[in-house]
VOVO-14059 format. One record per residue: residue in one letter; x, y, z of N, C-alpha, C in turn. Coordinates in pm, whole numbers, plus 50000, padded with zeros to 5 digits. Each point is the difference from the previous one (the first is absolute). Layout:
VOVO-14059
aXYZXYZXYZ;...
This chain:
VOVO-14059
x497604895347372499794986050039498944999250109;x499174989950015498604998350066500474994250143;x499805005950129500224996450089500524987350043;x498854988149950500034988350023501034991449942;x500485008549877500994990149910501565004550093;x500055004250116501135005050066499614992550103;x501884995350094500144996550104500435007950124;x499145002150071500375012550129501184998550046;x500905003950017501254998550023500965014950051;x500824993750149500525013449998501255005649981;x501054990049901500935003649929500075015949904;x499455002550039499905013749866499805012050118;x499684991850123499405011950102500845004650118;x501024987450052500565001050089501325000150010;x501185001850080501464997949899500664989550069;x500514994549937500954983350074500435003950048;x499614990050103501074996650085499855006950136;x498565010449987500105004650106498624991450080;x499765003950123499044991850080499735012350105;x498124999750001499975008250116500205004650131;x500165005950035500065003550162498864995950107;x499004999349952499065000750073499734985450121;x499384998150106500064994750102499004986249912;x500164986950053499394991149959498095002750012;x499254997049912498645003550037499395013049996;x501465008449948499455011449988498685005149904;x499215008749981499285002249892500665005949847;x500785008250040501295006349915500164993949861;x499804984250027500284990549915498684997849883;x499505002050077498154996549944499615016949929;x500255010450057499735013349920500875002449923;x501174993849947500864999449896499454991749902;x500214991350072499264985849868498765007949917;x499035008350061498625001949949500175008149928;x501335010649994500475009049916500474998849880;x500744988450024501024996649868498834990249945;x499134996650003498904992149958499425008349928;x499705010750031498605013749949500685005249896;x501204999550019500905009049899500634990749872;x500274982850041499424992949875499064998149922;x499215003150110498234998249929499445010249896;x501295013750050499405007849914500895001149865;x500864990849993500664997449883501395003349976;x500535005950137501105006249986501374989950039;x501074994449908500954988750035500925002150062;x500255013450043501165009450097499875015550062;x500855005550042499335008450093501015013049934;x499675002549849501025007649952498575013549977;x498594992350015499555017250007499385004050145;x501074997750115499695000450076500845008850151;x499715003550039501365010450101499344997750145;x500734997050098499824992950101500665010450122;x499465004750095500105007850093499704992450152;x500415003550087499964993550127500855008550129;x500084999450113500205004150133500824989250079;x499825004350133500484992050127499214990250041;x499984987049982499104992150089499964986349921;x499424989750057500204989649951499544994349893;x498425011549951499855000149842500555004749913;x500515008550052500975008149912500984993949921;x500424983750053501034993549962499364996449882;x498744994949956499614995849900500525002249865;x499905013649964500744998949867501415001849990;x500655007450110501105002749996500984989650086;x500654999250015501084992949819498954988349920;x499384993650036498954990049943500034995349898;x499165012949985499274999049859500915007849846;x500124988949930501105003449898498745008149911;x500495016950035499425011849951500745012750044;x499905012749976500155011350041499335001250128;x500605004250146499625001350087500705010450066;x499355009850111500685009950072499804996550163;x500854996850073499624999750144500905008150117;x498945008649988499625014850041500314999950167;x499585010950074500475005650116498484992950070;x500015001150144498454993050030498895013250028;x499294994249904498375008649985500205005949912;x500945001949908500305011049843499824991449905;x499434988649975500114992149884498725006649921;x498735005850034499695007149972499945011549904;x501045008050037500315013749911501204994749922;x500444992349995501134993449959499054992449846;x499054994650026499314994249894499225009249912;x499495010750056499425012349962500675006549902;x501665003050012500915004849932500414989849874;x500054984650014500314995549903499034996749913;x498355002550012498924999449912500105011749918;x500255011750100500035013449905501265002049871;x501144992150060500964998549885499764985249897;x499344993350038499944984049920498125000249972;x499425006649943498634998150062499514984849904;x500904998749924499354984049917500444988250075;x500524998650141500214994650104499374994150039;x499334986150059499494997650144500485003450121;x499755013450058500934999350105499454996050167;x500924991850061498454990750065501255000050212;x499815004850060500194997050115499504989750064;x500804997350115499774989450091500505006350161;x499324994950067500655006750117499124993350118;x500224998450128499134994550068499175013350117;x498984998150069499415009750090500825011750059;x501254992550045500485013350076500935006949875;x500394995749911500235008949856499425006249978;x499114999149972498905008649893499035004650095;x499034995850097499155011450068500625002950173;x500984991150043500875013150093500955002449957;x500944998549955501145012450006499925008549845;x499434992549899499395009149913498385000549967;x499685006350095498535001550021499705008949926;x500425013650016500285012849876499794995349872;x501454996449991499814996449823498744991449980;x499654993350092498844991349921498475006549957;x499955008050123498685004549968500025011549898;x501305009549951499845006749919499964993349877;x500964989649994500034997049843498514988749937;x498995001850149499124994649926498775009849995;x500585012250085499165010649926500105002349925;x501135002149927500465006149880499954986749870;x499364992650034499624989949931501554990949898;x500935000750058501715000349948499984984649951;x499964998249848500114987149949500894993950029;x499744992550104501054991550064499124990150068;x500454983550002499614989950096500344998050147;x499604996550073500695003250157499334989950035;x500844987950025499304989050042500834997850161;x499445001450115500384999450114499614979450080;x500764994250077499684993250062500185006550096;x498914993050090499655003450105500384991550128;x501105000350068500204986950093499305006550174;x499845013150017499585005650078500425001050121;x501295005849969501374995650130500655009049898;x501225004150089501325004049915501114986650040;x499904989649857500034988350014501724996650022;x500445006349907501515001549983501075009750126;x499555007550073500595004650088499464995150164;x499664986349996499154993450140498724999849995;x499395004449968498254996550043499555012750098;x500485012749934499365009250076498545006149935;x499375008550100498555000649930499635010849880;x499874995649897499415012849885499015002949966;x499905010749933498145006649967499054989249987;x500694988349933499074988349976499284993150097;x500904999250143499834990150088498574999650066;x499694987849985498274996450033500045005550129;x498595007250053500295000050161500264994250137;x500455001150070500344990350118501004991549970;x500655002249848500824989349998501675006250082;x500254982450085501235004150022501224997549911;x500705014450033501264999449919501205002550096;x501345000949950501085004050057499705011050068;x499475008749948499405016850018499155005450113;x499154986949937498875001450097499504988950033;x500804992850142499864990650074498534994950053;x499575012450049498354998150022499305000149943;x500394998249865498905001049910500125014549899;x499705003049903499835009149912498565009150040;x500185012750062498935006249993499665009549939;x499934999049847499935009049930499094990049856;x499325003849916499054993949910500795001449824;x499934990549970501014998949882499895011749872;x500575002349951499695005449880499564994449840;x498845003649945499644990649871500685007849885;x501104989449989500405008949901499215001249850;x499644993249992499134992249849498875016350018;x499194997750132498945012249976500835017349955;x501114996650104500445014550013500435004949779;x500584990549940500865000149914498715002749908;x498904994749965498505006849993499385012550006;x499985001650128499605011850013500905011249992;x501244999949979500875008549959500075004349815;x499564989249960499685004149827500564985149940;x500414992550060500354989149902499514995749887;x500434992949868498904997749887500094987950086;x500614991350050499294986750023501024997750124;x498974989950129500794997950105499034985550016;x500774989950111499774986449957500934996150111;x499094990350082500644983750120499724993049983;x501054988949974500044988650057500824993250054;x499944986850033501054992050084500684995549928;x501224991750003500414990549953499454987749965;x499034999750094499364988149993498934995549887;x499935009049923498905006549886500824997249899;x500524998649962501074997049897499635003249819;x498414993749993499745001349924499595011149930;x498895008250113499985011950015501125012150027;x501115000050075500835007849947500605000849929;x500584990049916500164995249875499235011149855;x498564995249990499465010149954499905015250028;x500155000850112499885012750050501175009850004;x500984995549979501714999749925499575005449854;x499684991849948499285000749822499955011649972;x498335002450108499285012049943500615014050039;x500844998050096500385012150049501315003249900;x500834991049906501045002949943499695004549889;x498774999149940498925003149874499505015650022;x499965005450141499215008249984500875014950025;x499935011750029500625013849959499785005150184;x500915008649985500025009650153500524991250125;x499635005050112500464991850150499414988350020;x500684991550026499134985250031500744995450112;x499224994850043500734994250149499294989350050;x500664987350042499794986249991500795000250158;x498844995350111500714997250134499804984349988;x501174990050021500104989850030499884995550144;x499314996550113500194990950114500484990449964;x501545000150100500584988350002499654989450107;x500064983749959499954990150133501354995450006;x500304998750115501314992050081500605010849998;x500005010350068501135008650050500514993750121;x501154997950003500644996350137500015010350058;x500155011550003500715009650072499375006150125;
């Protein structure tokens, strides 16, 4: 059936009755939406070829319990090797993580950069709120400089980490930012990365973090 003759809808995607966690204004809301959009677009009416991996943190909530699909939510920073293992047993899978900054490049910093050396067909789509948002607002690899946090009152003196370059130059087949605010563009950029083979990694910046 031809895209257009379908109504976007996220009955097929999400499970009644439940409602997110996330803080009013969050971005959370907006890098979900662009997901379950990309993944209609690409023709798919449910999330039965799809396996859903995730961590500790407030993206992490995204698919799990959420999203009416197969999902694993893992120990924090292992969602990683955790997804690694279920591509190698399911490889006709989408198998697609979520996790936010201090998931995926601090406390599993390891797993990330190997499994995109090793080029490990798997999606790893990180938001980025640039705080460790869910345990107070302390400062993580992400945090812009000088910024103050719980952590670091005077300011952050230390220079952020890119994760997008690092995930690159480690061997990625494809690495990719944008905001929330892009919608359209991550949207597509969702698309192409679910189309294509090996490590992909999609950093989202989020707007309205309270934390």
């Amino acid at each position: 059936m031809r895209t257009d003759e379908r109504t976007f809808s996220t009955t097929n995607y999400l499970r009644p009755g439940l409602r997110f966690p996330f803080c009013p204004g969050c971005g959370l809301y907006a890098l979900s939406d662009a997901f379950l959009r990309a993944v209609f677009e690409l023709g798919y009416d449910d999330f039965r070829k799809f396996c859903f991996v995730s961590g500790i943190g407030c993206s992490s909530w995204i698919p799990s319990p959420y999203y009416l699909a197969d999902s694993v939510h893992t120990l924090h920073g292992r969602s990683i090797p955790v997804a690694t293992s279920i591509k190698l047993l399911r490889p006709d899978l989408h198998v697609v993580v979520f996790g936010g900054d201090g998931d995926i490049v601090g406390i599993g910093m390891g797993h990330f950069v190997h499994a995109a050396r090793r080029n490990t067909d798997i999606l790893v789509i990180m938001g980025n709120n640039m705080i460790y948002g869910m345990t107070g607002g302390q400062v993580a690899p992400t945090t812009p400089l000088k910024t103050r946090t719980t952590t670091t009152p005077y300011g952050s003196f230390e220079h952020p980490l890119d994760a997008a370059k690092l995930a690159a130059v480690a061997g990625a087949n494809y690495s990719a930012r944008w905001t929330t605010a892009h919608q359209k563009e991550l949207r597509e950029c969702f698309k192409k990365a679910l189309q294509m083979d090996g490590f992909r990694f999609v950093e989202v910046w989020l707007k309205g973090c309270g934390a």
